[in-house]
Backbone as a printed PyTorch tensor [residue, N CA C, xyz], in Angstrom:
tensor([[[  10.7200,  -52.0700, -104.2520],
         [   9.3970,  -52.6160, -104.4780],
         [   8.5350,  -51.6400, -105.2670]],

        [[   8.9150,  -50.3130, -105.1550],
         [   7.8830,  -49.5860, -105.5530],
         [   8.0720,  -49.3120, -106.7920]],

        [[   9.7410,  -49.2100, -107.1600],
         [  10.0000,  -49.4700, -108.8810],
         [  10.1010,  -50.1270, -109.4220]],

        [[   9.3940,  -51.6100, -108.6790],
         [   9.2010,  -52.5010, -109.3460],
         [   7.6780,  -52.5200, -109.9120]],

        [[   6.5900,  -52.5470, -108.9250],
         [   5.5480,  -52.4440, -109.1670],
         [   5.2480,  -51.1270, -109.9530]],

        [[   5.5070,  -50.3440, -110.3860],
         [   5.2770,  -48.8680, -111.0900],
         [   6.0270,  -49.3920, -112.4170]],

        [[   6.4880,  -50.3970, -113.0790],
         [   7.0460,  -50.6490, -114.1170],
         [   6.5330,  -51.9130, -114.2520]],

        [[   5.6270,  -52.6840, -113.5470],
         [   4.7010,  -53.5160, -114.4650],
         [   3.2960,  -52.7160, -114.2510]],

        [[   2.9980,  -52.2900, -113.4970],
         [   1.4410,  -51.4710, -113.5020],
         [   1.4380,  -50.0980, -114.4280]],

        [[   2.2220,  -49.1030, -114.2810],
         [   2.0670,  -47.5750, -114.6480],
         [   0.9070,  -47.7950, -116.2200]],

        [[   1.5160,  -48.7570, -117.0800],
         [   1.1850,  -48.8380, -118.4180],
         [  -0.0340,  -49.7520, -118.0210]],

        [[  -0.6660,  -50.0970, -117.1360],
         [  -1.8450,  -50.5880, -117.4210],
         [  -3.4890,  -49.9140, -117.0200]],

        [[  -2.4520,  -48.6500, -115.8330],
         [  -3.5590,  -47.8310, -115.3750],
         [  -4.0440,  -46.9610, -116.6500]],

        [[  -5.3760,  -46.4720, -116.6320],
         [  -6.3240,  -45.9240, -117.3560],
         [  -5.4760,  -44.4180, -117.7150]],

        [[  -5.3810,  -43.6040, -118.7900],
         [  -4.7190,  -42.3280, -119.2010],
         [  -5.9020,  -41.1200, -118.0900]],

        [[  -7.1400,  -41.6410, -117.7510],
         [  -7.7940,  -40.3660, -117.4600],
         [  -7.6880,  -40.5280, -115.6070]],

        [[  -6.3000,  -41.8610, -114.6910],
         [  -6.6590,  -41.8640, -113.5770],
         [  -5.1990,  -41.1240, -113.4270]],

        [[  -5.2790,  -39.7910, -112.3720],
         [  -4.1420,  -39.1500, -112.3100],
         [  -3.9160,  -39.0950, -110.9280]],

        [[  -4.5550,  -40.0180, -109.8290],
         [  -3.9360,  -39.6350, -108.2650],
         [  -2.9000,  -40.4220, -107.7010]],

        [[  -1.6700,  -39.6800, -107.3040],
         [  -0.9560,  -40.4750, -106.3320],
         [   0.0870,  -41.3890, -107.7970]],

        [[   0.3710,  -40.8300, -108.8780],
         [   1.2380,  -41.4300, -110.5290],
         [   2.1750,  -40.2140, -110.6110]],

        [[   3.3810,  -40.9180, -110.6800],
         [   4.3270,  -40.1050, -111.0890],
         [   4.2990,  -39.6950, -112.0280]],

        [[   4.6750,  -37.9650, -111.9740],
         [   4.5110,  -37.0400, -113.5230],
         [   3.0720,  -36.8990, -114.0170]],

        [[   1.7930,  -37.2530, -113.0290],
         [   0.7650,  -36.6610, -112.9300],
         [   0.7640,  -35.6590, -112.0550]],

        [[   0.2240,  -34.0900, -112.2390],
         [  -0.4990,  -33.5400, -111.0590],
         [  -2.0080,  -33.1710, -111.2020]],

        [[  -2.3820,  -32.4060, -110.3710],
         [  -3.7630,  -31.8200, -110.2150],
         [  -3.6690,  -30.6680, -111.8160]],

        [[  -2.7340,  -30.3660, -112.2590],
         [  -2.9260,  -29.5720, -113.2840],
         [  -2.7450,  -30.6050, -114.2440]],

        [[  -1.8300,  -31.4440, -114.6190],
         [  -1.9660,  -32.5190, -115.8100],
         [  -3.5070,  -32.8920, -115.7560]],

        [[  -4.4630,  -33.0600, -114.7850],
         [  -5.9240,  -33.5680, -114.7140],
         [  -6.4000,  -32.2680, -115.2560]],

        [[  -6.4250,  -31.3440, -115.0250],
         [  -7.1380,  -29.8980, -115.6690],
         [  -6.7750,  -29.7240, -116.5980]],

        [[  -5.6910,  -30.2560, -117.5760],
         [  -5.4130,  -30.2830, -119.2220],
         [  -5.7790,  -31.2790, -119.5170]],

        [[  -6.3130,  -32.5410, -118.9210],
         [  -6.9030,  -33.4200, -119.5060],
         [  -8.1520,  -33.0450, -119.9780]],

        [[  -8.8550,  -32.7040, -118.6830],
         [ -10.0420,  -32.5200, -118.5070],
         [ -10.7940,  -31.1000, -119.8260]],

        [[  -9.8840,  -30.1260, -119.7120],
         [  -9.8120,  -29.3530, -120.9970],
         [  -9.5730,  -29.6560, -122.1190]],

        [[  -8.8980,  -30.6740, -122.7980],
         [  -8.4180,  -31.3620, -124.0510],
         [  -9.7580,  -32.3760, -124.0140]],

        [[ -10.1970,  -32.8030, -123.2920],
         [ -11.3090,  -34.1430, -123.6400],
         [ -12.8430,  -33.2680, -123.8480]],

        [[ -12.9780,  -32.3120, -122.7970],
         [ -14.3480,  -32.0060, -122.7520],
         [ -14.2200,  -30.7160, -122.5500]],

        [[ -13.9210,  -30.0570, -124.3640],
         [ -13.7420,  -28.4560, -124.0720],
         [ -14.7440,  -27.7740, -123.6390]],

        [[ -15.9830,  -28.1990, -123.7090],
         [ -17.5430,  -27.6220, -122.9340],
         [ -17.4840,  -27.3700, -121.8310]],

        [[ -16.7440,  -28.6530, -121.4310],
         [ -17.0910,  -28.6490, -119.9600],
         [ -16.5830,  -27.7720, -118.9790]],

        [[ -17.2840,  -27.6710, -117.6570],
         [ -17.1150,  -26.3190, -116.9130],
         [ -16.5150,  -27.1400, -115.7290]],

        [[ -17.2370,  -27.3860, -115.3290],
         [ -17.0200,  -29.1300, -114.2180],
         [ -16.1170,  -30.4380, -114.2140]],

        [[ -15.1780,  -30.0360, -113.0420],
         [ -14.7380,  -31.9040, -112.9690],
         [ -15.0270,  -32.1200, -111.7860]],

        [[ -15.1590,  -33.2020, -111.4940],
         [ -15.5190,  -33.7730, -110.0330],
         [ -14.0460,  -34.4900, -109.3420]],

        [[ -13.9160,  -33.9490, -108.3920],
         [ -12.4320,  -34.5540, -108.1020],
         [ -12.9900,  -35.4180, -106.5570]],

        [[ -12.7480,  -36.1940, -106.5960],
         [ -12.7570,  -37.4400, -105.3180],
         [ -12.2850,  -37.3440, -104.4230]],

        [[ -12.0250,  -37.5050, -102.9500],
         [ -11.4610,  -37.4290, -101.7790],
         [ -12.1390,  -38.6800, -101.0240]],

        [[ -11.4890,  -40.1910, -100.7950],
         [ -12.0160,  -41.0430, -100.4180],
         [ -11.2980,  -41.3800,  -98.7870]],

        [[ -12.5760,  -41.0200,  -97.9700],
         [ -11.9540,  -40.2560,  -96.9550],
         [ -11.1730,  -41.6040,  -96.1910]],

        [[ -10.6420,  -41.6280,  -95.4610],
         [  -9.5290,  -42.7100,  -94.7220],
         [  -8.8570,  -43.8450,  -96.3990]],

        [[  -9.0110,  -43.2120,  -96.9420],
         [  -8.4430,  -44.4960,  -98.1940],
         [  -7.5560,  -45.3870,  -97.9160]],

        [[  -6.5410,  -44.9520,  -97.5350],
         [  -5.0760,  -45.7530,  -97.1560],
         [  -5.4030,  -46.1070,  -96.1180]],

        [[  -6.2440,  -46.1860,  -95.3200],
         [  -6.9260,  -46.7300,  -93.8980],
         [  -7.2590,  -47.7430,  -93.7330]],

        [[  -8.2810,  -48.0470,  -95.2060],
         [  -9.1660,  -49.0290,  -95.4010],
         [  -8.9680,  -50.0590,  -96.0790]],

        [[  -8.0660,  -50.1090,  -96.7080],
         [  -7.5860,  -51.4670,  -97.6930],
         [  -7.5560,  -52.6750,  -97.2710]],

        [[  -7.9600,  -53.6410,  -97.4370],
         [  -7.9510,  -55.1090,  -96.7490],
         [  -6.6450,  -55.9190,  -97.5300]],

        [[  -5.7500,  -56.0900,  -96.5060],
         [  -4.3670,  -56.8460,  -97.0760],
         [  -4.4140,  -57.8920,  -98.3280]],

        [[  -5.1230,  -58.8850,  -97.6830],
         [  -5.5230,  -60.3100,  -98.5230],
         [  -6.2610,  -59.9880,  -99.8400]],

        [[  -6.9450,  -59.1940,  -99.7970],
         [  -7.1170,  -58.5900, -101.4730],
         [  -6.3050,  -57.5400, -101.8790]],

        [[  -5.3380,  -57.3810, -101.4070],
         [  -4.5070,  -55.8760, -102.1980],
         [  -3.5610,  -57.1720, -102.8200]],

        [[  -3.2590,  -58.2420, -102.1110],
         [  -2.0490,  -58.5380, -102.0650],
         [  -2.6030,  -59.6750, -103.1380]],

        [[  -3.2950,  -59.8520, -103.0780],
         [  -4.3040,  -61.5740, -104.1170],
         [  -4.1190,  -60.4290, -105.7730]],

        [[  -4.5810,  -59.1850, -105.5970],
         [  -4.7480,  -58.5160, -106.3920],
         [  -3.3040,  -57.9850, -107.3140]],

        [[  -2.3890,  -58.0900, -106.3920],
         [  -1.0080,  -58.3080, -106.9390],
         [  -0.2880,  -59.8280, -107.6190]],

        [[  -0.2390,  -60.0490, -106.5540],
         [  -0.3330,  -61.7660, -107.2550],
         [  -0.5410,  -62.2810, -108.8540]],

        [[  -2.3840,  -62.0290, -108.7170],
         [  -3.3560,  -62.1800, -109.3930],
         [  -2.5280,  -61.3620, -111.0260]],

        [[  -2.4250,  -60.0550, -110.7170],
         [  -2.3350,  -59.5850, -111.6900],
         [  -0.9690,  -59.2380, -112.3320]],

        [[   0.1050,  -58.7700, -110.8990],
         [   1.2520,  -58.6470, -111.7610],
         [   2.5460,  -59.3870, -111.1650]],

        [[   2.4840,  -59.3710, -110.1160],
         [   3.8950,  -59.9970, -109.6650],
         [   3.2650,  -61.2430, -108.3380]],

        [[   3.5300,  -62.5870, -109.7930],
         [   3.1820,  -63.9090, -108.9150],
         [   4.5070,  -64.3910, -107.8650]],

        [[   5.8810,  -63.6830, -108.0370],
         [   6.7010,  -64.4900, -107.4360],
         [   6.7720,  -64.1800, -105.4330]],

        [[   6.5800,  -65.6590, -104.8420],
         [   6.5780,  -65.4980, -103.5280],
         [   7.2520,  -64.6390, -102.8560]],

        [[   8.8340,  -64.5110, -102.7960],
         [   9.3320,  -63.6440, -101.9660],
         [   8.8330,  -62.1910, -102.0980]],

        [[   8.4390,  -61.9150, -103.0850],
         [   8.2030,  -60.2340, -103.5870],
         [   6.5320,  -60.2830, -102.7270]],

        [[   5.9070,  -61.4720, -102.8140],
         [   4.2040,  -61.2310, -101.9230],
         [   5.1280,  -60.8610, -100.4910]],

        [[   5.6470,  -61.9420, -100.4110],
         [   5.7940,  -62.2580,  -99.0080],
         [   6.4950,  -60.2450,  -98.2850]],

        [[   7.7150,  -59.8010,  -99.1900],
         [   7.8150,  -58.2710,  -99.2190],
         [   6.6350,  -57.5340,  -98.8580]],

        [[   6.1240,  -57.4610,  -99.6420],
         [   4.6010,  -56.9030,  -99.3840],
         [   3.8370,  -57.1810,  -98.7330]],

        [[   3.2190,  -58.1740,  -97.7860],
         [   3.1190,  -58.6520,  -96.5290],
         [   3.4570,  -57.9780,  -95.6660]],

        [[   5.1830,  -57.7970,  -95.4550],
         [   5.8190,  -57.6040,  -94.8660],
         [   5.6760,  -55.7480,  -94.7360]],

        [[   5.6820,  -55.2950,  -95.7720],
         [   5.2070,  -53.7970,  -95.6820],
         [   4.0720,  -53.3950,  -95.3130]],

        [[   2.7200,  -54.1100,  -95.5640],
         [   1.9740,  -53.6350,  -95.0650],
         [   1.4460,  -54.2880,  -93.7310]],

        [[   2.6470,  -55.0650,  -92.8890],
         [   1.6840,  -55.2450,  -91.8610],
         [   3.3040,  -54.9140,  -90.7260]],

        [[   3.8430,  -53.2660,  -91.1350],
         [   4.6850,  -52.9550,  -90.3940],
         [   4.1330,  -52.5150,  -89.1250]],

        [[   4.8950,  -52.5530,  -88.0740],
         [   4.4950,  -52.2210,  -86.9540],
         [   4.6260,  -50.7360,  -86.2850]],

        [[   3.1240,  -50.2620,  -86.1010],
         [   3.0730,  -48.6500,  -86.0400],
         [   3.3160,  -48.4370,  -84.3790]],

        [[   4.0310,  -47.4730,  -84.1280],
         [   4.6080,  -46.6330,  -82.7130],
         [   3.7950,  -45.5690,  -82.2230]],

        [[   2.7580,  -45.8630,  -81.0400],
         [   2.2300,  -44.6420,  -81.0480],
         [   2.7290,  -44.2480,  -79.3450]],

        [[   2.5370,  -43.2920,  -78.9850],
         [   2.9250,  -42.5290,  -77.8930],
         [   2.4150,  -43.4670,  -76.5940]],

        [[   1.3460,  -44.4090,  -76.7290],
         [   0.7310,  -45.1070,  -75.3730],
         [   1.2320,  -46.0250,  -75.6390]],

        [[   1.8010,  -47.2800,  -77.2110],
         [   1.6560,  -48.6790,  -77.5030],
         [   2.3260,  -48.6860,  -78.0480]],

        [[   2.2430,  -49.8720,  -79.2050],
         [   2.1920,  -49.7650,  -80.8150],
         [   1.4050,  -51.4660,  -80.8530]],

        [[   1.2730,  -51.1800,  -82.2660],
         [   0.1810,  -52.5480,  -82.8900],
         [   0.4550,  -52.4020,  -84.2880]],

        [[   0.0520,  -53.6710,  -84.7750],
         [   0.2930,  -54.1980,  -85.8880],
         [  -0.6090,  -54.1610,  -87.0310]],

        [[  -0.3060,  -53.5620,  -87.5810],
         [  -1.4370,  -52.9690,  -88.5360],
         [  -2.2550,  -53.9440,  -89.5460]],

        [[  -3.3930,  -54.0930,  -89.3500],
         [  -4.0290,  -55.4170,  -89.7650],
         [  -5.0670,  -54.9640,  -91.5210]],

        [[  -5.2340,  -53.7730,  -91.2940],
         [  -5.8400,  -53.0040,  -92.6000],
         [  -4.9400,  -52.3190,  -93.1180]],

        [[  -5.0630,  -51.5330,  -94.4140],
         [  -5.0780,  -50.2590,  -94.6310],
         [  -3.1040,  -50.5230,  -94.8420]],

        [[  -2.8910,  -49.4780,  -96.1090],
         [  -1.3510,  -49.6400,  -96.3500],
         [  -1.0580,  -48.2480,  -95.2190]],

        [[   0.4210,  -48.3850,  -94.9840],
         [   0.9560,  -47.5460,  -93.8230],
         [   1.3490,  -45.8460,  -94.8940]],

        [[   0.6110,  -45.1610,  -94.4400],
         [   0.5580,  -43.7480,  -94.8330],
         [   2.0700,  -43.2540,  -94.5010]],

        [[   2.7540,  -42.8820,  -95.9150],
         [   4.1380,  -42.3030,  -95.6290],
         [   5.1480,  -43.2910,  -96.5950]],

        [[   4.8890,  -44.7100,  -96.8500],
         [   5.3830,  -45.6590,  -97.3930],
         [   5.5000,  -45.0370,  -98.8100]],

        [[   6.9850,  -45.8670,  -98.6630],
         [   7.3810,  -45.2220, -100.2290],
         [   6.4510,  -45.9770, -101.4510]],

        [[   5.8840,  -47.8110, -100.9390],
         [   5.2020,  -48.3980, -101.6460],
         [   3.8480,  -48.3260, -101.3670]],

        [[   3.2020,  -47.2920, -100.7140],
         [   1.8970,  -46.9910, -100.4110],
         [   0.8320,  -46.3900, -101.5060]],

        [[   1.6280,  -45.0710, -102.1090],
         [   0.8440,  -45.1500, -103.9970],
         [   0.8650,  -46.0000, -104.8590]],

        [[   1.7220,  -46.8220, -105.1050],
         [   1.2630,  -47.0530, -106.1680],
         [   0.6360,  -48.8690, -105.8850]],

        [[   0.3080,  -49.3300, -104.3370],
         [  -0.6490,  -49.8680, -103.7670],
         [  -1.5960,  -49.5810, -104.1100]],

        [[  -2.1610,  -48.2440, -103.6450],
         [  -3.5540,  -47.6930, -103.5930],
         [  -4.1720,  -47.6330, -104.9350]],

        [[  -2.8270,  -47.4060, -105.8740],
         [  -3.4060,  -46.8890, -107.5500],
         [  -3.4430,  -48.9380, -108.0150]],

        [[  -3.2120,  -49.4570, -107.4750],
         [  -3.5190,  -50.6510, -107.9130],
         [  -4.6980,  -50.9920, -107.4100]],

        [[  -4.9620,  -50.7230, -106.4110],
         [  -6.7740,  -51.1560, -105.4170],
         [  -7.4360,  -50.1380, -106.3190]],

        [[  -7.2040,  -49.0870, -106.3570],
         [  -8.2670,  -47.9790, -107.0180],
         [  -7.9590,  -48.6060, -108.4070]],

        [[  -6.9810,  -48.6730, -108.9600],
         [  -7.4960,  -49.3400, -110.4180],
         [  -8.8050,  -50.3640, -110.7630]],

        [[  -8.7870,  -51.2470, -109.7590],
         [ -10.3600,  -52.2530, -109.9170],
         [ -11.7340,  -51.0620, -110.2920]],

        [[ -11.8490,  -49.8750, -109.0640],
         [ -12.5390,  -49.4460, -109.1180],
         [ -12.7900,  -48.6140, -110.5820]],

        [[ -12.1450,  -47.9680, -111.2600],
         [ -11.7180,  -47.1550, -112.2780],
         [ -12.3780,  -48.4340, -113.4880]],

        [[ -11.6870,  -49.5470, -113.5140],
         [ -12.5050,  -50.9420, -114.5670],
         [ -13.7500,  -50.7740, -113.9630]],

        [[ -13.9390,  -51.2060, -113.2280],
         [ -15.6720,  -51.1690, -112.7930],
         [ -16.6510,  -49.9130, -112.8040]],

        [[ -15.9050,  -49.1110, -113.0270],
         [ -16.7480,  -48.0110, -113.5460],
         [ -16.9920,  -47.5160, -115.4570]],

        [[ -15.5510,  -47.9540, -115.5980],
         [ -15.4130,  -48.1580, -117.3070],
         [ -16.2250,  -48.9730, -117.4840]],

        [[ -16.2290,  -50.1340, -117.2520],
         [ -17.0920,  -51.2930, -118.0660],
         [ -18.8450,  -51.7290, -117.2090]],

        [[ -18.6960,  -50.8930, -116.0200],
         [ -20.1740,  -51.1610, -115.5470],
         [ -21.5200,  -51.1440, -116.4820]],

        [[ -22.1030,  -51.6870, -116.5030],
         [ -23.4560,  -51.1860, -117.3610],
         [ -24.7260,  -50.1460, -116.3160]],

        [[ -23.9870,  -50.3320, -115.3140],
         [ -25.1260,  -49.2370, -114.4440],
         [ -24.7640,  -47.9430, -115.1390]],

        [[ -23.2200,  -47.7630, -115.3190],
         [ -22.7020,  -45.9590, -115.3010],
         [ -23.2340,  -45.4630, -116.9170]],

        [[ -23.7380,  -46.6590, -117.5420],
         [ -24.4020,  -46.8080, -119.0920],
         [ -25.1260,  -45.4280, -119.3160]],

        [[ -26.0980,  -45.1030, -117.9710],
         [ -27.0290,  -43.8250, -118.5190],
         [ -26.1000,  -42.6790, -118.3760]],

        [[ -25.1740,  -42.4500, -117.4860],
         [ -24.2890,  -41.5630, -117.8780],
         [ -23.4220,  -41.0040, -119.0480]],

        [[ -22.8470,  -42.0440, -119.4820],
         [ -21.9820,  -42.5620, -121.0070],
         [ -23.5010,  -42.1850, -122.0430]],

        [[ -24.3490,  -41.9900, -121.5770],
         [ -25.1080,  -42.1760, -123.0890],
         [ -26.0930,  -40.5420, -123.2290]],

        [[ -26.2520,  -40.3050, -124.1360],
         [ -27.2360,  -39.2510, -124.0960],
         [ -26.3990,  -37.6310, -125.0910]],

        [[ -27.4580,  -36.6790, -125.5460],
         [ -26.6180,  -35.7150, -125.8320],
         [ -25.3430,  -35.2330, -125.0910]],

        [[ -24.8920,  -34.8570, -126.2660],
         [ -23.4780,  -34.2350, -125.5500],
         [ -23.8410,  -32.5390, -124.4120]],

        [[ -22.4540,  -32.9580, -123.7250],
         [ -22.9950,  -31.6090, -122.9890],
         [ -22.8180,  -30.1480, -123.8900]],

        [[ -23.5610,  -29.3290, -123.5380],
         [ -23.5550,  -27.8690, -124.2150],
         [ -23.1610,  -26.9150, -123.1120]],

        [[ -22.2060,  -26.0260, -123.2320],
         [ -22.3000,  -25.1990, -122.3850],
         [ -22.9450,  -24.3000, -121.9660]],

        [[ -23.3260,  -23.2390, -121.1810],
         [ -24.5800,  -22.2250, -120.5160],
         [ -23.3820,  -21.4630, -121.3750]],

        [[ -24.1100,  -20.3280, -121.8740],
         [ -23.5410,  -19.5010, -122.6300],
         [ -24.1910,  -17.8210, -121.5030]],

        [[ -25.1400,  -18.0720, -120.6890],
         [ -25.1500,  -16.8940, -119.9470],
         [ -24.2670,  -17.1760, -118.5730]],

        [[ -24.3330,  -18.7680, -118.0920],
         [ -23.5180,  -18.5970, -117.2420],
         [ -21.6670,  -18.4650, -117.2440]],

        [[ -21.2680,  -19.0050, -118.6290],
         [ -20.0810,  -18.1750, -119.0030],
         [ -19.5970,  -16.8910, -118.9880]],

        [[ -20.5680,  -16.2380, -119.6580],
         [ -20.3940,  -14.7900, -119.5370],
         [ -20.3090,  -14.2600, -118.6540]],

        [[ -21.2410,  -14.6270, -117.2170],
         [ -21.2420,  -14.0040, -115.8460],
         [ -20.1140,  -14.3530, -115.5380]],

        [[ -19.1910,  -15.3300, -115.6470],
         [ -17.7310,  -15.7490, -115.4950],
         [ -16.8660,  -14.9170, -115.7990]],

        [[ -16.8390,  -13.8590, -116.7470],
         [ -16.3320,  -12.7280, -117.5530],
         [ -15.4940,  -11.8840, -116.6070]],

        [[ -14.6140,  -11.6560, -116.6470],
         [ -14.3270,  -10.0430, -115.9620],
         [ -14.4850,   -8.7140, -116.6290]],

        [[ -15.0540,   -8.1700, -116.1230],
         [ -14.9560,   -6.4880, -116.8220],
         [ -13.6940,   -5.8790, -116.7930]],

        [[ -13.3820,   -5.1700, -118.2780],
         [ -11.8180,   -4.6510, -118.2140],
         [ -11.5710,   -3.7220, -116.6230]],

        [[ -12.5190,   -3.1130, -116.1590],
         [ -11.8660,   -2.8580, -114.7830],
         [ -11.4960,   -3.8760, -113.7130]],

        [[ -12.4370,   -4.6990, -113.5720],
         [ -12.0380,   -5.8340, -112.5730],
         [ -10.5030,   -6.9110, -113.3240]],

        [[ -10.1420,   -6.7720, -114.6110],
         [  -9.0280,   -7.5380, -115.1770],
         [  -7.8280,   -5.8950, -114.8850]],

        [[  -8.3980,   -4.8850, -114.9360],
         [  -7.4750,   -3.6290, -114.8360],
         [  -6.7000,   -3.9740, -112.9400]],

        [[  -7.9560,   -4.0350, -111.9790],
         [  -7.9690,   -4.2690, -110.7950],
         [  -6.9850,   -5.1720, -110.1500]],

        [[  -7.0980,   -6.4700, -110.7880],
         [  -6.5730,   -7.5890, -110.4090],
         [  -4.9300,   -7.5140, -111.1090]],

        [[  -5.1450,   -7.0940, -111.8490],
         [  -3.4020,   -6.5800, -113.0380],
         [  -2.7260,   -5.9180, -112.0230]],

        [[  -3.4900,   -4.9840, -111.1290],
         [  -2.4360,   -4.4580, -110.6630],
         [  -2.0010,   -5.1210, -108.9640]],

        [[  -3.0970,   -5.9740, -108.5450],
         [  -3.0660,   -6.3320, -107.5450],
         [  -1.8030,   -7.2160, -107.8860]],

        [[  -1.5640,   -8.1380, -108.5270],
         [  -0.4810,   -8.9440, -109.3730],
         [   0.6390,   -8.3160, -109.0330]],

        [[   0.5740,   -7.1060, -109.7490],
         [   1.7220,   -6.0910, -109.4070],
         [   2.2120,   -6.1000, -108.2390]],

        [[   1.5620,   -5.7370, -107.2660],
         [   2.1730,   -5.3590, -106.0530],
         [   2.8500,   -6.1880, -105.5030]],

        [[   2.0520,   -7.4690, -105.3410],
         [   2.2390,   -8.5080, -104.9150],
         [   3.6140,   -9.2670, -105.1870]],

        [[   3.8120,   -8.6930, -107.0530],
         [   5.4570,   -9.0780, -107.0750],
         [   5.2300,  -10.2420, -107.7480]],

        [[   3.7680,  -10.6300, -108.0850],
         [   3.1450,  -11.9350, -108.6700],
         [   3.5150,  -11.7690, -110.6940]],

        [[   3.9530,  -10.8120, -110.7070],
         [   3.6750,  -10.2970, -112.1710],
         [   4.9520,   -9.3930, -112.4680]],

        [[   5.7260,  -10.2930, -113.1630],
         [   6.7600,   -9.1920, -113.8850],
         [   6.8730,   -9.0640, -115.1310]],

        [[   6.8810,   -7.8690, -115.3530],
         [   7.7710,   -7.4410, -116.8790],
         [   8.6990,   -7.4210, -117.1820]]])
C-alpha cells in the first residue's frame, strides 16, 4: 500500500515539503533552504504536536479516493489499516482517529493530509502579506557576531581532534 500510494502522490507533493518523504532529510531542507534564500538566517521547522493522533479517517480516506486511488478494495485496505486494533497493557480498542504510529503506510498518509495544508498555504490570499514586500536583507552586524575568532576556530580544531571527530 505504501508503494503504491508514494508512486501516485511523491510527484505531486510540493519540492519545498520535506517531512516524513523518502530521500528527504532535515539536511536536504537546510540545502534547500540555503539554495532558495541565501540571506536567510532562519527556517522555521514545525512540530505538530499529536499529528498522527489527530487525523479524522473519513477525510484522510475521501481525500484518497478523491484524489488518487478511487478503486474500492485498496479504500477498503486503508480502512482496514487505519482502524487496526491497538493492545494496551489494561485493554485494547479500536482506533477511531489518527493513523497508527509505526505503520509502514502511516507517512506517506500524513504527507497526503499535510499536503492540503501546504496548497492552502501556497494559494491562500491571507499568507499574501507575507509573499509580498521587500526582499529580506541580512543583519550584517549580526553575522559577524556569528564569526569565530581564529582562536575560538584554533580551539574548537583541536577539540575535533581529540575527540577523533577530525582526521587527517
Amino acid at each position: 500500500m505504501a508503494v503504491i500510494l508514494e508512486t501516485l502522490c511523491e510527484h505531486r507533493f510540493y519540492e519545498c515539503s520535506f517531512g516524513f518523504r523518502r530521500g528527504r532529510s532535515t539536511h536536504d531542507a537546510l540545502t534547500y533552504i540555503k539554495k532558495k534564500v541565501p540571506s536567510g538566517m532562519w527556517a522555521i521547522e514545525g512540530d505538530i504536536s499529536r499529528c498522527f493522533d489527530s487525523f479524522n479517517h473519513k477525510r484522510l480516506v475521501s481525500l484518497v479516493k478523491k484524489k488518487y486511488v478511487s478503486e474500492q478494495v485498496f479504500i477498503d485496505l486503508i480502512y482496514k489499516a487505519l482502524k487496526c486494533k491497538i493492545i494496551s497493557i489494561n485493554s485494547s480498542f479500536i482506533n477511531k482517529i489518527g493513523t497508527p504510529q509505526g505503520s509502514v503506510v502511516s507517512p506517506i498518509l500524513s504527507n497526503i493530509y499535510l499536503h492540503e495544508l501546504d496548497c492552502f498555504i501556497n494559494t491562500s490570499k491571507i499568507m499574501d502579506k507575507f509573499r509580498k514586500g521587500k526582499p529580506a536583507r541580512s543583519n550584517h552586524k549580526f553575522v559577524s557576531s556569528l564569526k569565530l575568532s581564529k582562536a575560538e576556530l584554533i580551539e574548537a580544531e583541536n577539540i575535533k581532534k581529540t575527540k577523533g571527530k577530525l582526521k587527517y
